[in-house]
C-alpha positions as CSV (number, residue, x, y, z in Angstrom):
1,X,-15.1,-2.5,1.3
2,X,-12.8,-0.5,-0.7
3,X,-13.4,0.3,-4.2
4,X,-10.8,0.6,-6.8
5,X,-8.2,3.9,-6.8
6,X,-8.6,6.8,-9.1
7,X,-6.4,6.7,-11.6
8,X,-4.2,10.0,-12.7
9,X,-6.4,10.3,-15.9
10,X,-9.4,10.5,-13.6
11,X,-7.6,12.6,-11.3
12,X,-6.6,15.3,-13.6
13,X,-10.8,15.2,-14.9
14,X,-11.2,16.1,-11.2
15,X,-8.9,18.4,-10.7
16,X,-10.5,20.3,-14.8
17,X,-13.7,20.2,-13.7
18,X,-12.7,22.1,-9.9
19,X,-11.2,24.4,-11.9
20,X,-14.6,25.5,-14.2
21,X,-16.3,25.4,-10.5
22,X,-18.4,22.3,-11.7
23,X,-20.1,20.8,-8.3
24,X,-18.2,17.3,-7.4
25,X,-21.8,15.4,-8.2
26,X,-21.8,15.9,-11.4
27,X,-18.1,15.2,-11.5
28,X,-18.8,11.6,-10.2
29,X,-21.5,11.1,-12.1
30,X,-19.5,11.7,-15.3
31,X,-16.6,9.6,-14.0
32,X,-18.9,6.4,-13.0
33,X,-17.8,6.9,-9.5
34,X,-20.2,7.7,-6.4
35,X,-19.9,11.3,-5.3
36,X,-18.6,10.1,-1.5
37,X,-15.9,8.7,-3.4
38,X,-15.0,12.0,-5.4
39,X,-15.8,14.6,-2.2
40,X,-13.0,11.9,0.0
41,X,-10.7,12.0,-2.8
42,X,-10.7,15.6,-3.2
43,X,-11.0,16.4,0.6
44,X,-7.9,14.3,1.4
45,X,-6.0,16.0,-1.4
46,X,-6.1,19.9,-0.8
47,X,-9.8,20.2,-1.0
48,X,-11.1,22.7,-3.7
49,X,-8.6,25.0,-3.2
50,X,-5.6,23.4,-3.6
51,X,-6.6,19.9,-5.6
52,X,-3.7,18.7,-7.7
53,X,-3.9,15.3,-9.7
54,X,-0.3,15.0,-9.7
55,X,0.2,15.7,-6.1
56,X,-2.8,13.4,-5.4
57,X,-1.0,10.3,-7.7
58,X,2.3,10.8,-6.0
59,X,0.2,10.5,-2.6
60,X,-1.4,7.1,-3.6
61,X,2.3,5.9,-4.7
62,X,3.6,6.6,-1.5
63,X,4.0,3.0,-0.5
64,X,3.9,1.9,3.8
65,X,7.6,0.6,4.8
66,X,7.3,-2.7,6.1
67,X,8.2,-3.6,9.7
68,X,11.1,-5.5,8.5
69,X,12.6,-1.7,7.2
70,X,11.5,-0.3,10.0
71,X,12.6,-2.4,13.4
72,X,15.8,-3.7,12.2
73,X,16.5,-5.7,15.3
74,X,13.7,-7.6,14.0
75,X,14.3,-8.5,10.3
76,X,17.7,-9.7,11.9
77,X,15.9,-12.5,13.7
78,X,13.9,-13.2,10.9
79,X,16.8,-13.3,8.4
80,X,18.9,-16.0,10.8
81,X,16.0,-18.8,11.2
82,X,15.8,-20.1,7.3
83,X,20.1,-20.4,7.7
84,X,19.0,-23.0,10.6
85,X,16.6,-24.8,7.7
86,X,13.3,-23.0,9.5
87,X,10.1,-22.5,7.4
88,X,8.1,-19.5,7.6
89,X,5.3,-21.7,9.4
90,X,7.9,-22.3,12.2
91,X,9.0,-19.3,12.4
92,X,5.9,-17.7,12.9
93,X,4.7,-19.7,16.0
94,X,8.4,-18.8,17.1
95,X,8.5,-15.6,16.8
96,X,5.2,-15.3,18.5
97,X,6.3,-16.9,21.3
98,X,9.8,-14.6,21.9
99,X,6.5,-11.4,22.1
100,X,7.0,-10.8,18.5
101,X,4.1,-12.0,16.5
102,X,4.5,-12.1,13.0
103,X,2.5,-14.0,9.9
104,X,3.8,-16.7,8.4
105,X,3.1,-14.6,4.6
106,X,4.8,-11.4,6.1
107,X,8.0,-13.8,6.9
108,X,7.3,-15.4,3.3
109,X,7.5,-12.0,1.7
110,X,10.3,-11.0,3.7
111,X,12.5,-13.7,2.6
112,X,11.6,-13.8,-0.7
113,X,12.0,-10.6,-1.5
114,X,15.2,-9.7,-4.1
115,X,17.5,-6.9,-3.5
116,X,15.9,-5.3,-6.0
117,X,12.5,-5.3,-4.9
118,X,11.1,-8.1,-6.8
119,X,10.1,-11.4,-6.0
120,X,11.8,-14.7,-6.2
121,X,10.4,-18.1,-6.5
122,X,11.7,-20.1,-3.2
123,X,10.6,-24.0,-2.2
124,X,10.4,-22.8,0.8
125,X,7.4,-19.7,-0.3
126,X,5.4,-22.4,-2.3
């Protein structure tokens, strides 16, 4: 189970207390947090040496592209079947059955999703 993300205020605590070479224990302690959660957060961000809480909060932003930006071909067949009246729970099973399995919320998303990044309300989503 995961546990909630640092946020940047709690990341530049860290990143103050590395620098007066306070041990990562206490540093959890005083954040609430358990000290596995600290010594990952600093390991997987520079470790002592090179901790930064701003390089660490730009990490976290970094968001996973989505397999309809990244296999083109793909979205393409995605983006024709709700011209032919299609819902996302046909779709799916359809989609599936070409050797390209796919949820029926990840086509939900897909289609709903604005231009802009948002998210629309569509009958066909609900």
């Amino acid at each position: 189970m995961r546990g909630k993300p640092f946020s940047a205020k709690e990341r530049d605590k860290i990143r103050a207390k590395i620098e007066r070479a306070k041990p990562l224990s206490k540093v959890a302690r005083q954040l609430g947090r358990a000290t596995s959660s600290v010594c990952r957060e600093v390991a997987r961000n520079g470790g002592h040496d090179r901790y930064q809480a701003t390089t660490a909060e730009r990490c976290r932003a970094r968001l996973k592209q989505t397999r309809f930006q990244t296999d083109l071909l793909f979205a393409r067949r995605v983006e024709k079947r709700p011209a032919t009246k299609d819902s996302p729970m046909t779709i799916a099973p359809a989609l599936g059955s070409e050797g390209s399995p796919v949820s029926e919320e990840t086509i939900c998303r897909a289609i709903c999703v604005t231009s802009a990044g948002g998210f629309e309300r569509s009958s066909m989503c609900t």
